[in-house]
N, C-alpha and C positions, 0 to 999 in steps of 0.2 A: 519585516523586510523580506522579501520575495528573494529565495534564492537558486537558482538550480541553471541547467541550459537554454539557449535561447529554442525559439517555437522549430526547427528544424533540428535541435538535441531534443526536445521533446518529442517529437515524431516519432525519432527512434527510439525512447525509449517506449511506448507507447506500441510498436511493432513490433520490438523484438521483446515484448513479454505474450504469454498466454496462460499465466496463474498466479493472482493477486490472492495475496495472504491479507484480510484487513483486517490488523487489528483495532481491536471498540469498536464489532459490528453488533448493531442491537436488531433484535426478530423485532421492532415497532417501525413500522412502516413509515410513523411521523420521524422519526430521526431522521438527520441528514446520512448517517454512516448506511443505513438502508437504501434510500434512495439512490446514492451513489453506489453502491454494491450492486441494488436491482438493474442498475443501467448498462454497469459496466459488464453484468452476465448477458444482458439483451446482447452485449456490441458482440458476442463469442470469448467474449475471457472466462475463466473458472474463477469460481470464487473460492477462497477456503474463509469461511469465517473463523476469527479468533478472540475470544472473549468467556473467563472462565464463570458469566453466568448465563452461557447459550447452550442450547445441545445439537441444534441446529437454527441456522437461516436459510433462508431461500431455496433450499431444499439440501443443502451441503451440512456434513456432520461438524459441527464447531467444535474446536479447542480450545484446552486452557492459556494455554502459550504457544508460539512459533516452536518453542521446545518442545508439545506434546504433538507438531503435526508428525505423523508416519514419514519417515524417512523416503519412503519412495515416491512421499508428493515432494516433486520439484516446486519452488516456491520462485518465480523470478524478480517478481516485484512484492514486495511489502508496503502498505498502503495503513498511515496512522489515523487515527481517531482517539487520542489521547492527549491527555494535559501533555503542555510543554515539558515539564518536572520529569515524567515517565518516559521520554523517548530516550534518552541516555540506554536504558535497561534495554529498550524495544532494538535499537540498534546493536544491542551486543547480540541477540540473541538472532536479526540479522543477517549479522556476521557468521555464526554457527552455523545458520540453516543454508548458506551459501546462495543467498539471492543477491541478484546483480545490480540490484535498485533499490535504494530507501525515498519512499514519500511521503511526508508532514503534508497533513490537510491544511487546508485557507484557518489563518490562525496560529499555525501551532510553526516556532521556530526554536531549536537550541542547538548553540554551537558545538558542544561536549557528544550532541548525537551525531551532527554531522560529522566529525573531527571520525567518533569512533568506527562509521563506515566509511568515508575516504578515505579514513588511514590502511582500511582493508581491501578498497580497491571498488568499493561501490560508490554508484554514481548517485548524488541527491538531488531531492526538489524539497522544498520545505516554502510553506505558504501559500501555497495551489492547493485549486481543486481540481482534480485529475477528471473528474466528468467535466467540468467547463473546458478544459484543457483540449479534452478528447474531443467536447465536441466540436469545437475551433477549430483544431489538426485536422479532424475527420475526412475532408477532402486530402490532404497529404498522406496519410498510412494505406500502406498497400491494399 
């Protein structure tokens, strides 16, 4: 089930980020976490990829976890590519890195993730795809 703000709460979130954290971003171009990663760099977002079997994609140094990005990379949006099971752990960590937005890709929903970042004060989408999304809004963001 589809859950997050309507297309004018997705705008802004969509605006007011400029560095998507994806974690389960794979260096195979056939993946979807690739394709969605290469697009959203074309739109001007940074990508940090996060996946502890990458060492880079797209030309960004990849990590093991949101916990091993450098502290001085602002993280605003977190963008999942992970079984439903594993978002729990992905929203704690979140939470820690202090991004303002949790998004679960087309697919992936769990309440115990969402719970763990609205309880902290960020805002969720769970069951989008944030390139569909984007491109939809893309006439609405500044």
């Amino acid at each position: 089930m589809t859950y997050g703000p309507d297309d004018a709460g997705l705008a802004r979130i969509l605006a007011d980020t400029a560095t998507i954290a994806v974690v389960g971003l794979s260096s195979k171009p056939d993946r979807p976490s690739y394709e969605v990663a290469a697009y959203l760099q074309r739109q001007g977002y940074r990508i940090v990829p996060v996946n502890p079997r990458e060492t880079e994609v797209l030309g960004e140094t990849a990590y093991a976890s949101l916990d091993d990005v450098p502290a001085d990379v602002r993280i605003d949006l977190v963008d999942v590519f992970r079984r439903a099971e594993d978002t729990p752990a992905v929203a704690e960590e979140t939470v820690r890195r202090g991004a303002r937005f949790l998004w679960l890709q087309l697919g992936i929903e769990n309440d115990e993730a969402r719970r763990i970042a609205e309880d902290a004060g960020i805002a969720v989408v769970m069951d989008r795809c944030i390139m569909v999304d984007h491109r939809a809004l893309k006439e609405a963001l500044p």
